[in-house]
ZABALO-704253 format. One record per residue (C-alpha): residue number from 1; x, y, z. Coordinates in steps of 0.25 Angstrom, whole numbers. Each point is the difference from the previous one (the first is absolute). Layout:
BEGIN
 num    c1    c2    c3
 NUM     X     Y     Z
...
% end
This chain:
BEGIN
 num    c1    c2    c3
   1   380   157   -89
   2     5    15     3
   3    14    -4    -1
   4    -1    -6   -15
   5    -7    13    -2
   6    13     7     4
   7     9    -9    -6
   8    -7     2   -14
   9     0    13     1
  10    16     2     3
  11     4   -10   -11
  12    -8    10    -9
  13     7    10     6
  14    15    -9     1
  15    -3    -2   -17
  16    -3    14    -4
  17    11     4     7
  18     9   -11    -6
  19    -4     5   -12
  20     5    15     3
  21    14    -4     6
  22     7     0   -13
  23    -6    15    -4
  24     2     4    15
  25    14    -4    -1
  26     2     6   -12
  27    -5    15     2
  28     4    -2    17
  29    14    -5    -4
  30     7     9    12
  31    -8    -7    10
  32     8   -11    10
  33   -11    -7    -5
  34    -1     3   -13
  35   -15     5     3
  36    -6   -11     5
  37    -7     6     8
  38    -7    10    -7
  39    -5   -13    -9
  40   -11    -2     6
  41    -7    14    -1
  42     8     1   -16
  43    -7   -14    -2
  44   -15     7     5
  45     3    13   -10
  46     1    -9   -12
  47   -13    -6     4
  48    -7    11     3
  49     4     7   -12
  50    -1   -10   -10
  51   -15    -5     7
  52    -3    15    -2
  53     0     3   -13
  54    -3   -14    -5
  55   -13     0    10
  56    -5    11    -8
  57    -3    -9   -10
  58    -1   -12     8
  59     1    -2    16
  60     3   -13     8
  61     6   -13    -4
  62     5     8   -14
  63     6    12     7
  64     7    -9     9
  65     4   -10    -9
  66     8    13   -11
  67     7     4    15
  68     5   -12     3
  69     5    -2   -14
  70     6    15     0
  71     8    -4    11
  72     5   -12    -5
  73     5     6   -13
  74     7    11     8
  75     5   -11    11
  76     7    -8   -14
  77     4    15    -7
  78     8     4    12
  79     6   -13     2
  80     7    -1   -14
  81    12     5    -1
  82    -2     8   -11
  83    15     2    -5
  84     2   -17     0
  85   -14     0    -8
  86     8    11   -12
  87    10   -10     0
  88    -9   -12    -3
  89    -1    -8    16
  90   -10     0     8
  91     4     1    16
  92    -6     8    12
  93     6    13     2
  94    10     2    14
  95    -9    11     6
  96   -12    -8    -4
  97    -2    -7    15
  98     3     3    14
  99    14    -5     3
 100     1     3    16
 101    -8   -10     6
 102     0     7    13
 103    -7    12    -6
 104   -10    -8    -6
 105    -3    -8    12
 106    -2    14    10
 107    -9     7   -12
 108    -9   -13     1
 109     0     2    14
 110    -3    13     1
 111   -12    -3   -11
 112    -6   -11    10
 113     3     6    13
 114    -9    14    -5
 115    -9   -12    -6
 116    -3    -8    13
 117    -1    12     9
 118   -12     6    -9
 119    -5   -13     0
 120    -1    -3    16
 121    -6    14     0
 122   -12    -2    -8
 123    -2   -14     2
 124    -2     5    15
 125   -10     9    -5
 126    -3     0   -16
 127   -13     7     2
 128    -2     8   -13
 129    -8     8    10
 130    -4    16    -5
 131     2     5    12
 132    14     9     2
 133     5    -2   -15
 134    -3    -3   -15
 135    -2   -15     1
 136   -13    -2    -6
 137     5     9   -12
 138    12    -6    -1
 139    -8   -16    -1
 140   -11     7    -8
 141    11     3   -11
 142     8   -12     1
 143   -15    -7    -2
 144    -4     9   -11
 145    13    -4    -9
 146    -2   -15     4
 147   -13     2    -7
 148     5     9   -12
 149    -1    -3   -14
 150     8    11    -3
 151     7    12     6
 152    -2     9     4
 153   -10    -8    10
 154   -12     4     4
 155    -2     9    13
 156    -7    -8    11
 157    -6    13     5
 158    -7     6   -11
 159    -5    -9   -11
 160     2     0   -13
 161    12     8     0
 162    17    -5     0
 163     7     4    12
 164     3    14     3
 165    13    -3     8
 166    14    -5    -2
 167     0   -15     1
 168    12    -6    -6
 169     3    -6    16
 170   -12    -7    -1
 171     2    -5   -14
 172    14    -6     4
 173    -8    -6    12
 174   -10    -6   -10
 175     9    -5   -10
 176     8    -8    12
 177   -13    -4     5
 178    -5    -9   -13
 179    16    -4    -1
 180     0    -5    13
 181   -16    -5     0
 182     0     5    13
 183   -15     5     5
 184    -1    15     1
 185    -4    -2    15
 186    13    -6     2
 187     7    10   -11
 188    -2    12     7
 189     8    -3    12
 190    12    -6    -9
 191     1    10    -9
 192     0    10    11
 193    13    -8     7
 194     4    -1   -15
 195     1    15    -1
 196     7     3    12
 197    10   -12    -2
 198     4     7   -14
 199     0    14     6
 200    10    -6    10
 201     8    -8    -9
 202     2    11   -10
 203     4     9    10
 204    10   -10     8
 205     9    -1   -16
 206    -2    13    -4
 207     7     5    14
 208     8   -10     0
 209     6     4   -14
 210     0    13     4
 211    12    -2    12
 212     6   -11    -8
 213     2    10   -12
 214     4    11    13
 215    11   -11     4
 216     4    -3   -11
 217     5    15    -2
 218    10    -1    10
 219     8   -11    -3
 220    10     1   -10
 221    -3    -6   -12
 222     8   -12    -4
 223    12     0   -11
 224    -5     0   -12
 225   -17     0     4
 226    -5    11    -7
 227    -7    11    10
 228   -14    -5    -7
 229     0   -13     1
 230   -13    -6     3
 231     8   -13     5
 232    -4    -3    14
 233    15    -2     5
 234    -2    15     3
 235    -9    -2    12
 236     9   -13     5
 237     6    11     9
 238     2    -9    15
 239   -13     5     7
 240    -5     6   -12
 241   -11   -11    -3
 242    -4     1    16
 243     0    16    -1
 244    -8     0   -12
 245   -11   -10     6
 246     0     9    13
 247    -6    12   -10
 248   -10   -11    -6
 249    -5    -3    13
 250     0    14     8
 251    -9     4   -14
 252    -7   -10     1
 253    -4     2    15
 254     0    14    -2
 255   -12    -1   -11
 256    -8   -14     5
 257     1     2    16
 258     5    15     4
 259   -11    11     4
 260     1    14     2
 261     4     5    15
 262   -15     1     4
 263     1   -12     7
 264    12     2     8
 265    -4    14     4
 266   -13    -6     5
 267     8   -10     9
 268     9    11     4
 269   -12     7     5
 270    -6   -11    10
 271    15     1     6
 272    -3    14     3
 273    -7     8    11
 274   -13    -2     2
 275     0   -13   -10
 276    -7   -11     4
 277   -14    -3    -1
 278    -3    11    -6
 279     9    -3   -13
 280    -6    -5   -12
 281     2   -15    -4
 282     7    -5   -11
 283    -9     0   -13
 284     6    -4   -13
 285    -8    10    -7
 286     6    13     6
 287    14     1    -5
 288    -9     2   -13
 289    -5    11     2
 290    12    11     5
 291    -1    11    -9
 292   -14     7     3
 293   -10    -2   -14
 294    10   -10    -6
 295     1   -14    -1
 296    15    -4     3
 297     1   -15     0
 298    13    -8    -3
 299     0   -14    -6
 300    -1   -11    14
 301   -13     9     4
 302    -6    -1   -15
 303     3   -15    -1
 304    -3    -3    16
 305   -14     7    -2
 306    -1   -10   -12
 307    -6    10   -13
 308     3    -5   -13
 309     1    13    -6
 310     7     6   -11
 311     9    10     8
 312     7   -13     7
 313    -2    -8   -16
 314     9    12    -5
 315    12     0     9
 316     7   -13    -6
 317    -2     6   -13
 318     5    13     5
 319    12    -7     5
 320     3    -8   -12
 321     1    13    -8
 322     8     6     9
 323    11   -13    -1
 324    -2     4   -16
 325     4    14     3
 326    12    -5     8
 327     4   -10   -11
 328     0    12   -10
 329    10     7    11
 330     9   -10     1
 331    -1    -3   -17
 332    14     7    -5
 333    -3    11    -9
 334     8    -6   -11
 335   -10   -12    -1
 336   -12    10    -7
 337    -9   -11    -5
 338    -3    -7    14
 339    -2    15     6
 340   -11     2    -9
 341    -6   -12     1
 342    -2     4    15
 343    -5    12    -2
 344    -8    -1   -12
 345    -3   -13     1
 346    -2    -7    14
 347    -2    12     6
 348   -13     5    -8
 349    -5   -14    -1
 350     0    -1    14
 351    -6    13     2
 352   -13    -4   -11
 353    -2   -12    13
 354     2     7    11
 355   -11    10    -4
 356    -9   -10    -1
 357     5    -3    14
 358     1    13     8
 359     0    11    -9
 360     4     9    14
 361    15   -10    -2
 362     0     7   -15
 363     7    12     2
 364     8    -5    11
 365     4   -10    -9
 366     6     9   -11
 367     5    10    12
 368    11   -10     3
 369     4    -4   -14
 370     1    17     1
 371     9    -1    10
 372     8   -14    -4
 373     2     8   -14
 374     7    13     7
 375     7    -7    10
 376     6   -10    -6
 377    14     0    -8
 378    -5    -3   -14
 379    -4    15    -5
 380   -15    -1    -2
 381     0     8   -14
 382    10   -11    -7
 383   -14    -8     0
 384    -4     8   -11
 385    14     2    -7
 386     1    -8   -14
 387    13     3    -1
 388    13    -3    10
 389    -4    -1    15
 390    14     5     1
 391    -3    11    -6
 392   -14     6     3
 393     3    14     7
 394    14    -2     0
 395     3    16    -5
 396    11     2     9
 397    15     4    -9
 398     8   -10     8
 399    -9   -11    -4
 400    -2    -5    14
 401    -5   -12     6
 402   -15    -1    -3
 403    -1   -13     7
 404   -10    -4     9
 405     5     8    11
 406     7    10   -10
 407    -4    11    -6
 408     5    14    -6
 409     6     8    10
 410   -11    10     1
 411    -9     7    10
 412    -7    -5    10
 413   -14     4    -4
 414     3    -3   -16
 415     3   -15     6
 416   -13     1     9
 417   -10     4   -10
 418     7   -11   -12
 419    -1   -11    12
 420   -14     3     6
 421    -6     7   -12
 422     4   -11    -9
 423    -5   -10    11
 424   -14     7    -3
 425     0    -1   -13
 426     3   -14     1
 427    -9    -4    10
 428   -12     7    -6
 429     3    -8   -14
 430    -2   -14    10
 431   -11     8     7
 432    -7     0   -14
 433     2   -12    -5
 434    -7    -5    12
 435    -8     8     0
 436    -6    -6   -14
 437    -1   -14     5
 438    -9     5    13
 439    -6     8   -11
 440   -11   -11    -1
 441    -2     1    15
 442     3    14     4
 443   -10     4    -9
 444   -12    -6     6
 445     5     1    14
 446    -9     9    10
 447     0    14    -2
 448    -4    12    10
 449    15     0     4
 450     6    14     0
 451    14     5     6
 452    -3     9    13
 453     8    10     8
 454     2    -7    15
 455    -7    10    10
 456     9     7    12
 457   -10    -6     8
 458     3   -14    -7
 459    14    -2     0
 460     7   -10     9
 461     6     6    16
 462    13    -2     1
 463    -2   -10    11
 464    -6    -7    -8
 465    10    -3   -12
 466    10    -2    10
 467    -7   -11     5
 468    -4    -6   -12
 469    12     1    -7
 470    10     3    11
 471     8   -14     0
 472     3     2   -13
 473     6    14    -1
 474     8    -3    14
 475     7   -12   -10
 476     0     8   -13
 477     7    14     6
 478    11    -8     8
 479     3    -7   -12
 480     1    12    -9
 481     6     9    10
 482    11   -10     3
 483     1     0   -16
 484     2    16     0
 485     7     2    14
 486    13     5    -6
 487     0     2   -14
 488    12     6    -6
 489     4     3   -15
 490     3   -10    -7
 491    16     1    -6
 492    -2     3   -17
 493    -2   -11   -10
 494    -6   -10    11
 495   -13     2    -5
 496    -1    10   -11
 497   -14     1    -1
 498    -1     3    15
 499    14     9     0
 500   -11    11    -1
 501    -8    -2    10
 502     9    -5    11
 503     7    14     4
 504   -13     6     1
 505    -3   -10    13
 506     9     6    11
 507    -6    -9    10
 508   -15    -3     5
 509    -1    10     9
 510    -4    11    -9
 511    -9   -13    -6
 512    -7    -1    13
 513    -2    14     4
 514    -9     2   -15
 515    -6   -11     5
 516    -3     4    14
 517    -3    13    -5
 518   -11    -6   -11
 519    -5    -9    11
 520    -3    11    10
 521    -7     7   -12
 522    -9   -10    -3
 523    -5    -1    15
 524    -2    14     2
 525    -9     2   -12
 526    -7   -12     4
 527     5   -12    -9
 528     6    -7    10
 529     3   -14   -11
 530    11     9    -6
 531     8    -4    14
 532    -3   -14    -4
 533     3     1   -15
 534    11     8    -2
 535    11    -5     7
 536    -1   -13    -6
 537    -3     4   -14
 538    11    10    -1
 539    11    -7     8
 540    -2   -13    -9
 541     0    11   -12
 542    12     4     3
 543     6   -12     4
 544    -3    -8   -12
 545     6    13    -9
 546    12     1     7
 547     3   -15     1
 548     1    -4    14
 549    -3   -12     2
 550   -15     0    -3
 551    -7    -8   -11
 552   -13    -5    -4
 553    -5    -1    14
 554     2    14     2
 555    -7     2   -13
 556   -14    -7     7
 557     1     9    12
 558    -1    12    -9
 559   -11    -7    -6
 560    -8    -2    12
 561     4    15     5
 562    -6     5   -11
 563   -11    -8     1
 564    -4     3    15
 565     3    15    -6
 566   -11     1   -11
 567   -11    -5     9
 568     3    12     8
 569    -3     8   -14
 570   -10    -7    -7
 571   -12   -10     0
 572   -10    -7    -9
 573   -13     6     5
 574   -10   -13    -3
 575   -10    -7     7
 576     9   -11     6
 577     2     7    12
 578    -2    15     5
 579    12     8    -1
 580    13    -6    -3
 581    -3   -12     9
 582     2    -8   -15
 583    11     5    -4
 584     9    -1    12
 585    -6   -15     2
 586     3    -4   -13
 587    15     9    -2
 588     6    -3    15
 589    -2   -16    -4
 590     9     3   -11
 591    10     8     9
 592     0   -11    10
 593     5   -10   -10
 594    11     9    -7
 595     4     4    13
 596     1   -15     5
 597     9    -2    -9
 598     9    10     1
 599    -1    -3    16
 600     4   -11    -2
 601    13     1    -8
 602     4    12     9
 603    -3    -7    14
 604    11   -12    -5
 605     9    11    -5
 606     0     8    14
 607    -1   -12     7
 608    12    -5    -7
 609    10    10    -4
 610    -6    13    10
 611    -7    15    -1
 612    11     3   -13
 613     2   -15    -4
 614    14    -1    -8
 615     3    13    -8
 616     5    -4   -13
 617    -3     4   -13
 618     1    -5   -14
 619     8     5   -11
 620    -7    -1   -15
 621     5   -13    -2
 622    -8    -6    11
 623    12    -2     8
 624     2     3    14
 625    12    11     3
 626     1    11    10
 627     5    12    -4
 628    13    -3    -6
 629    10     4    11
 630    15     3    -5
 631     4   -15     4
 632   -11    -6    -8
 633    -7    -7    11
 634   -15     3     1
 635    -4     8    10
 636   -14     4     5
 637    -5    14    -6
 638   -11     4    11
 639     4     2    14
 640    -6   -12     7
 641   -13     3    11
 642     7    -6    10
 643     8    13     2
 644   -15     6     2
 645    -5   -10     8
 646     8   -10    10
 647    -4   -12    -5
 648    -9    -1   -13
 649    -2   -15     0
 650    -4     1    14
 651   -11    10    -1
 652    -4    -4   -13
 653    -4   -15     7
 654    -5     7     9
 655   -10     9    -9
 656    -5   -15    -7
 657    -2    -6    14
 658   -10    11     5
 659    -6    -1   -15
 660    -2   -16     2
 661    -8     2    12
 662    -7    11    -2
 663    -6    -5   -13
 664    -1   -14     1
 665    -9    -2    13
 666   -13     3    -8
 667     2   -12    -8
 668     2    -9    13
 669   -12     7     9
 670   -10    -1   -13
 671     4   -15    -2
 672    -2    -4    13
 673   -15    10     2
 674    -4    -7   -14
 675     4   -15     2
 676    -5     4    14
 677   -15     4    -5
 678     1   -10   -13
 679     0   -14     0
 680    -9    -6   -12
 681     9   -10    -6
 682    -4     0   -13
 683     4    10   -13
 684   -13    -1    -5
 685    -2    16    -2
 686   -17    -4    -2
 687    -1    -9    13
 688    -6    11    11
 689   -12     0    -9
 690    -7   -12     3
 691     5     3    15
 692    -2    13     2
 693   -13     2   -11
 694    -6   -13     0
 695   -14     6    -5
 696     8     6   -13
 697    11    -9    -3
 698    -8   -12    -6
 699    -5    10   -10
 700    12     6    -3
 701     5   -15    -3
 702   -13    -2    -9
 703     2    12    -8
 704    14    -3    -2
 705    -2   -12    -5
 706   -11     4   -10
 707     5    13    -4
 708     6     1   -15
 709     9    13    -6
 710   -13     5    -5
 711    -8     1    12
 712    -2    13     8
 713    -5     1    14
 714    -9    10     7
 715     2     1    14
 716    -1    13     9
 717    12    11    -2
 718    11     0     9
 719    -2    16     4
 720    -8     8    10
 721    -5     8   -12
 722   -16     1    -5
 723     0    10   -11
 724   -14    -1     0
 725    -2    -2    16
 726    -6   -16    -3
 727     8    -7     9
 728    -6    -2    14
 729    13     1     7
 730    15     6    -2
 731     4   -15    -3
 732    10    -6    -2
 733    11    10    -4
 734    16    -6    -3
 735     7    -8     7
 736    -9    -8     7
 737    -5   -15    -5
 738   -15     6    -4
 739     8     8   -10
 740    -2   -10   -13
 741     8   -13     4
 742    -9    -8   -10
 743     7     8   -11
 744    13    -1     9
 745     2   -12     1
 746    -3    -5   -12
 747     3     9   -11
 748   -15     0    -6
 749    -2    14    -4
 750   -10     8     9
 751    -7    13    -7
 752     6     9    13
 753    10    -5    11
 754    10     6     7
 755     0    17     2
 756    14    -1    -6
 757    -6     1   -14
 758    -2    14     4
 759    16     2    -4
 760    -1    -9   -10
 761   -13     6    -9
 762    -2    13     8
 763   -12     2     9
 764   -12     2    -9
 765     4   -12    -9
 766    -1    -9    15
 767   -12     8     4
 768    -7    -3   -12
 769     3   -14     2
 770    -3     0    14
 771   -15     5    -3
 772    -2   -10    -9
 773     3    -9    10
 774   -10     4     9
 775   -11     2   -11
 776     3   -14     0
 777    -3    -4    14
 778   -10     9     5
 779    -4    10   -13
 780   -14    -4    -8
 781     0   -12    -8
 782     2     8   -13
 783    12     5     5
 784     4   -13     5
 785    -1    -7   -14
 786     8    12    -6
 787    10    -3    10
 788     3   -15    -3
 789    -1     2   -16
 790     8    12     1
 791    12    -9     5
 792    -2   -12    -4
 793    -3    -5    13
 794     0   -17     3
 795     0    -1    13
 796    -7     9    12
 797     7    -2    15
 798   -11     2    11
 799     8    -1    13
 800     2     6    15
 801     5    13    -6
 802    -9     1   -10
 803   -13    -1     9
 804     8     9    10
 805     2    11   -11
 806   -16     0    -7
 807    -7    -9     9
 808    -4   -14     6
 809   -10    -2   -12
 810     7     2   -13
 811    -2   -11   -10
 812     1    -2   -16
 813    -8   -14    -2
 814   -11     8    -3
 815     6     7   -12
 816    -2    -7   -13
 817    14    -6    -5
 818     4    -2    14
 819     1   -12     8
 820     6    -7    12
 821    14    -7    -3
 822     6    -2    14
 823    -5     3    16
 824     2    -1    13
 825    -6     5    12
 826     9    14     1
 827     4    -1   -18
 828   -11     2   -12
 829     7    -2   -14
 830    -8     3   -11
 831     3    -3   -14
 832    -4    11   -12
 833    -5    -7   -12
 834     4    13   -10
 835    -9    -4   -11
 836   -11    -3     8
 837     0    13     7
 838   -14    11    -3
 839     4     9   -11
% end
C-alpha cells in the first residue's frame, strides 16, 4: 500500500512539474536544460501562491483546483509562439521544451536520487517524535491547514486565534497532500523528501547554468552568432556539457551532503596523542552546534534529523529566486521589457510567497537581486529609463559606448555610485512591491522582534567560523586569488568603462596587504569574522569590477560574506531563542545554500582549468580577444598563476581533494549511525504511537476521527509555567510527548499548547492562557465553567500528563454540560455541550 502511496504522490509531483516546464524554460532559457530542473520547485511557487490568496477566501479542493488551472494557463501562454500567433498560426514556440535529452534525463535523476535518499531515511525512522526538533509543530500545522476553511488557518496551540507564523511550506505541503489524496501520516514524510529533492534539483540547473554560461565565455563565438545568443550551440563546446554537469553535481553535493569541518577535526583528534577511549563518539547532532550560543546547521543534518520546518521549506524557494536573479543577469540590456518583468514581476511575486514561507529568506532574497542588479552587465538605472537604453547616462562628448559593458569614460567612483546606487534604488522598488503582496501576512505576523547590537561577549571565536565555514572560503580565495594574481592595465579602448579603473591595479599585492592589514585589525579589536568576511567580500568586489573572470558565482559568495558579516553586527532580539542563537540559525542555512552553489561552480572550474583558470577577457561585444598584440592574434592580458605557483591545476585538485574528504564523511558516518539505530520500515510518520503510547493513541485516533473545524480542545499547556502556582508539578514543558500531542497530532485547536507561543503572542498573552488552563483543571468550579465558555471548548483531555500536572483525581462528569465521549484505562475525553453549560 505504501508504495501506491508514494507513486500517487510523485505523479502529483511529475504533473505540476509538467505543467511548469514550459514557464521554466522560458524564464531559465540559459540552462543546458532549459530549467528543468527548477520546475519542480517553479511548479510548487504557482501553487502555493495561487492556493494563498484564493484560500483566503476558500481553502481546499478550491484553492487547489485555481493553482492547477494557474499553471496550466501559464504552461499553454509560454508555449505559444507568440510572433506566429501576430501573424495568424498557431505552433509551439522553439524555447518552449527542453531539446537536450541528456540534460533532462540527469535533472530527473538528480530529483529522484535527493527524493529516494530522504525517503530510506525517514521510512527508517518517520517518527514525528518532539524530541530534538520541531516535528510536532511542523505536523500540527500541516494538520491545521488540512482542516482549514480558510487562511490564514487556525493555530493548533492557541484556540481561537490564526497562525502566528509563516506557513506558506506547510500550505504547499497541504495543497499536494489533497492533490495526491495521500494521508497526512503518510504526507509528512514525502513532503519532507519532496522539499529536499527541489532543494537539490534547483541547485543542480542553476550551477550547472552557471559554468555553462562560464564556458561558454571562452569559446570563440561562431561566425555570424550573435555574442547574445540564447541558442544552446554556445554550450556545445567538446567537454562543455560534461564540465557544466560536474558544477551541477559538486553544488549539488556541496549543499545536500557536505558538512562543515567539525566532523573531520573530530576524527583527526582520535588520531592524535592521548585519543583513544577517551575520544567522544560520533553523534550527528554535534557538528550543529560549532559556534558557541548558535545553532549552525547545514541542509543533510536538518533533513537527516527529519523537522518539517520552514527554514528548510524556504531554501528551494530561496534558490528559485536566486536562478530569477541570474536570468536578469544574463538578460541583455537591450531587451528592457523581459528585465522588468524579472525584477518587478517574478521577482516581487516571489517575494509576497516566500514571506509566507520564511520571512528570515525575505531579505536575503532581495539582497541578491541587490547584487544580480549591480553586477551584472545590463546598468540597473535603464530599468527605469523611458526613453533609449542607449542613451540613459550617456553624458560623455565622444558619445561612447554605453552598452552593457560600456559606459562614459568617467571616474571610477561616479561609475560606482551610478552602478550600486542605481542597483539600490532598483531593488528597493522590487523590495516594495513585495512588500505589498506579503502585506496581508506581514502585517499580522508575530511581533516583539526588534533589531539588537551583537554583544562582545556574543560574537562568534575565530575558530569557530573557521570551522563552520572554512571549506568554503579555502575554495572561494583560491579561486579569486588566481582571478587577481597578476593584474595588469588593460591596453585603451579594450574596455572603456573599465580603462579607468584598470591602471589604478598595479597588481594584488598592495590588494592583499589592505587586506591583511584590515584583517589583523579586526582580530586585535576583537571581531575576529572580519578575517572570515573580508577577504572574500572584497576580492570578489574587486574581481567582478575589474572583470577577471568572475561572474554570478562570485556575486553569491559576496552574498554569503555579508551575510555571515551582519550576524556578527546585529540580531533580532525575540523569544525564539536567547541571544542571537535565531538569528545565526535561521541566516547560516541561507549562507549554506548560496555558498553551495557558488562551491559548486568554482570546485569544477579549479578542478578543470586550475588556481587562475584561463585568463581571458571579453571585449564589449561579448567576444573573446586578448589584448590586441601588433600581429593581431589574441593574446592573454593577465600574467598566468602559474608563474606564481608551479603548477596551478595541480594544487588546485589538490585543494578540491582535501575539500571532498573533509566535508563529505559526515554524511557517510550519520547514514550508517542512523540506518544503524532505525529500521521501522514503514513512512507512516503517526506509527510509534500505537507502539510507543499505546494508552494514548486510541484516543488520539478517536478524536481525530470525530473532531470537526469548529471544535477546540482543552488539554494541559505544554510549558513548565503556573502563573497562579496550580499545577502540582513542573510538567510537561516542550519538547517532550506530554507537551499537547492531542492538539499535535491532529490539528484540533487546544486553548494553550506549546511555550513557543510565547514568541508568537508575547509572554502574558500565553500566561493568561496558561492560567486559564489550569482554572480549568484544578481551580473551583466557577472558574472551571468560565474557562470552557470562554473558549468555546468541546472536548476536555484527561490523560497521563494531565493527572501528573493537577492530580490523579481530576474529572469533569460532574459539571453540568459535560459528559463522557470516549475512555480508556489511562484517556478520559469529555465532550462540552456549550448551551448546556450553568450560566
Amino acid at each position: 500500500m505504501e508504495v501506491l502511496l508514494v507513486g500517487r504522490w510523485l505523479l502529483a509531483i511529475a504533473v505540476l512539474s509538467a505543467l511548469a516546464v514550459p514557464i521554466a524554460a522560458r524564464l531559465f532559457r540559459w540552462t543546458p536544460g532549459r530549467g528543468v530542473g527548477l520546475a519542480p520547485i517553479l511548479s510548487v511557487a504557482v501553487l502555493t501562491t495561487t492556493g494563498y490568496w484564493i484560500g483566503r477566501l476558500s481553502f481546499g479542493i478550491e484553492a487547489l483546483a485555481v493553482g492547477v488551472v494557474a499553471l496550466g494557463v501559464g504552461a499553454l501562454w509560454a508555449s505559444v509562439d507568440l510572433d506566429a500567433a501576430r501573424r495568424g498560426s498557431l505552433s509551439v514556440a522553439d524555447d518552449a521544451v527542453p531539446a537536450d535529452r541528456r540534460a533532462i534525463r540527469n535533472a530527473l535523476l538528480v530529483f529522484l536520487g535527493a527524493f529516494t535518499l530522504v525517503l530510506l531515511i525517514r521510512a527508517a525512522d518517520p517518527a514525528i517524535t518532539p524530541v530534538g526538533g520541531e516535528k510536532f509543530l511542523d505536523y500540527s500545522l500541516l494538520r491545521s491547514l488540512l482542516r482549514a476553511e480558510s487562511l490564514p488557518p487556525l493555530d493548533p496551540w492557541f484556540a481561537g486565534e490564526t497562525v502566528n507564523y509563516y506557513y506558506g511550506g506547510h500550505l504547499a505541503a497541504a495543497l499536494v497532500t489533497i492533490l495526491s489524496g495521500v494521508p497526512p501520516a503518510y504526507a509528512y514524510n514525502l513532503a519532507l523528501a519532496t522539499v529536499y529533492a527541489c532543494l537539490i534539483a534547483a541547485v543542480f540547473e542553476l550551477a550547472r547554468g552557471i559554468a555553462a554560461d562560464r564556458i561558454a565565455d571562452r569559446i570563440a563565438d561562431r561566425p555570424g552568432e550573435p555574442a547574445d545568443s540564447e541558442n544552446d550551440s554556445r554550450h556545445d563546446h567538446v567537454g562543455a556539457p560534461s564540465l557544466a554537469t560536474g558544477a551541477g553535481v559538486a553544488a549539488a553535493a556541496a549543499v545536500g551532503l557536505a558538512s562543515n569541518l567539525a566532523t573531520v577535526q573530530s576524527l583527526l583528534a582520535r588520531l592524535g596523542p592521548g585519543s583513544g577511549a577517551e575520544s567522544e563518539p560520533f553523534h550527528y547532532w554535534d557538528a550543529s552546534r560549532v559556534i558557541e550560543g548558535t545553532i549552525n546547521e547545514f541542509p543533510f543534518f536538518a533533513f537527516l534529523n527529519g523537522d518539517l520546518h520552514a527554514h528548510m521549506m524556504g531554501a528551494p524557494f530561496l534558490v528559485l529566486g536566486t536562478a530569477i536573479a541570474y536570468a536578469y543577469w544574463r538578460t541583455p540590456e537591450s531587451e528592457l521589457r523581459r528585465r522588468r518583468l524579472l525584477v518587478f514581476g517574478a521577482i516581487p511575486v516571489l517575494g509576497g510567497t516566500v514571506a509566507v514561507v520564511h520571512t528570515w529568506d525575505l531579505a536575503t532574497l532581495f539582497g541578491v537581486v541587490w547584487l544580480a542588479a549591480t553586477f551584472a552587465p545590463a546598468r540597473p538605472l535603464t530599468l527605469l529609463s523611458a526613453g533609449s537604453v542607449r542613451s540613459f547616462g550617456d553624458d560623455s562628448d565622444a558619445g561612447g559606448d554605453s552598452g552593457a559593458d560600456g559606459g562614459s569614460d568617467r571616474p571610477l567612483l561616479r561609475e560606482e555610485i551610478e552602478r550600486t546606487g542605481g542597483a539600490l534604488v532598483v531593488t528597493a522598488l522590487a523590495a516594495g512591491l513585495g512588500g505589498v503582496l506579503a502585506a496581508p501576512f506581514l502585517l499580522g505576523a508575530s511581533s516583539g522582534q526588534e533589531p539588537a547590537l551583537v554583544p562582545p561577549g556574543q560574537r562568534s571565536g575565530l575558530g569557530g567560523l573557521l570551522t563552520v565555514h572554512g571549506a568554503f572560503l579555502a575554495a572561494f580565495l583560491a579561486f579569486l586569488t588566481g582571478r587577481l594574481v597578476g593584474i595588469k592595465p588593460r591596453p585603451a579602448g579594450t574596455n572603456a568603462r573599465l580603462d579607468g579603473i584598470k591602471p589604478r591595479l598595479a597588481g594584488i599585492g598592495p590588494l592583499l596587504v589592505g587586506l591583511a592589514a584590515v584583517v589583523g585589525s579586526g582580530l586585535l579589536v576583537g571581531v575576529p569574522a572580519i578575517a572570515v568576511v573580508a577577504p572574500p567580500l572584497v576580492l570578489g568586489w574587486v574581481a567582478l569590477r575589474t572583470d577577471q573572470d568572475a561572474g554570478f558565482e562570485t556575486a553569491l559568495v559576496i552574498g554569503g560574506a555579508g551575510l555571515v558579516g551582519l550576524v556578527e553586527i546585529v540580531h533580532l532580539a525575540e523569544q525564539a531563542g536567547p541571544g542571537r542563537l535565531n538569528t545565526v540559525f535561521k541566516t547560516y542555512f541561507q549562507v549554506w545554500t548560496l555558498w553551495g552553489i557558488a562551491a559548486g561552480v568554482i570546485i569544477s572550474e579549479l578542478w578543470a582549468h586550475g588556481v587562475a583558470g584561463i585568463g581571458h577577457v571579453r571585449t564589449t561585444s561579448g567576444r573573446e580577444k586578448g589584448s590586441g598584440g601588433p600581429d593581431g592574434r589574441e593574446t592573454n592580458t593577465r600574467t598566468s598563476a602559474a608563474m606564481v605557483l608551479p603548477d596551478g591545476r595541480t594544487v588546485a585538485r589538490v585543494l578540491v581533494a582535501l575539500l571532498v574528504v573533509s566535508t563529505l564523511p559526515y554524511a557517510a558516518l550519520a547514514l550508517d549511525g542512523h540506518f544503524d539505530r532505525h529500521d521501522v520500515g514503514t513512512l507512516d510518520a503517526t506509527a510509534f504511537v500505537a507502539a510507543d503510547h499505546p494508552e494514548e493513541a486510541p484516543a488520539i485516533a478517536w478524536l481525530d476521527d470525530h473532531a470537526t473545524r469548529e471544535d477546540v480542545l482543552l488539554e494541559a499547556p505544554g510549558t513548565t509555567r503556573s502563573p497562579e502556582g496550580l499545577a502540582r508539578a513542573a510538567e510537561p514543558g516542550m519538547y517532550t510527548w506530554r507537551a499537547n500531542p492531542a492538539s499535535s497530532l491532529t490539528g484540533v485547536p487546544t486553548v494553550a499548547g506549546w511555550d513557543h507561543e510565547v514568541g508568537y503572542r508575547g509572554v502574558e498573552a500565553y500566561e493568561r492562557r496558561v492560567a486559564a488552563v489550569d482554572r480549568a483543571y484544578a481551580g473551583p468550579t466557577v472558574e472551571r465553567v468560565r474557562t470552557l465558555d470562554a473558549y468555546e471548548v468541546t472536548y476536555v483531555w484527561v490523560g497521563p500528563t494531565e493527572r501528573e500536572r493537577y492530580g490523579e483525581d481530576v474529572a469533569f462528569d460532574h459539571l453540568e454540560g459535560v459528559s463522557v465521549a470516549y475512555e480508556t484505562d489511562r484517556v478520559t475525553i469529555y465532550r462540552v455541550d456549550q448551551d448546556a453549560l450553568p450560566g
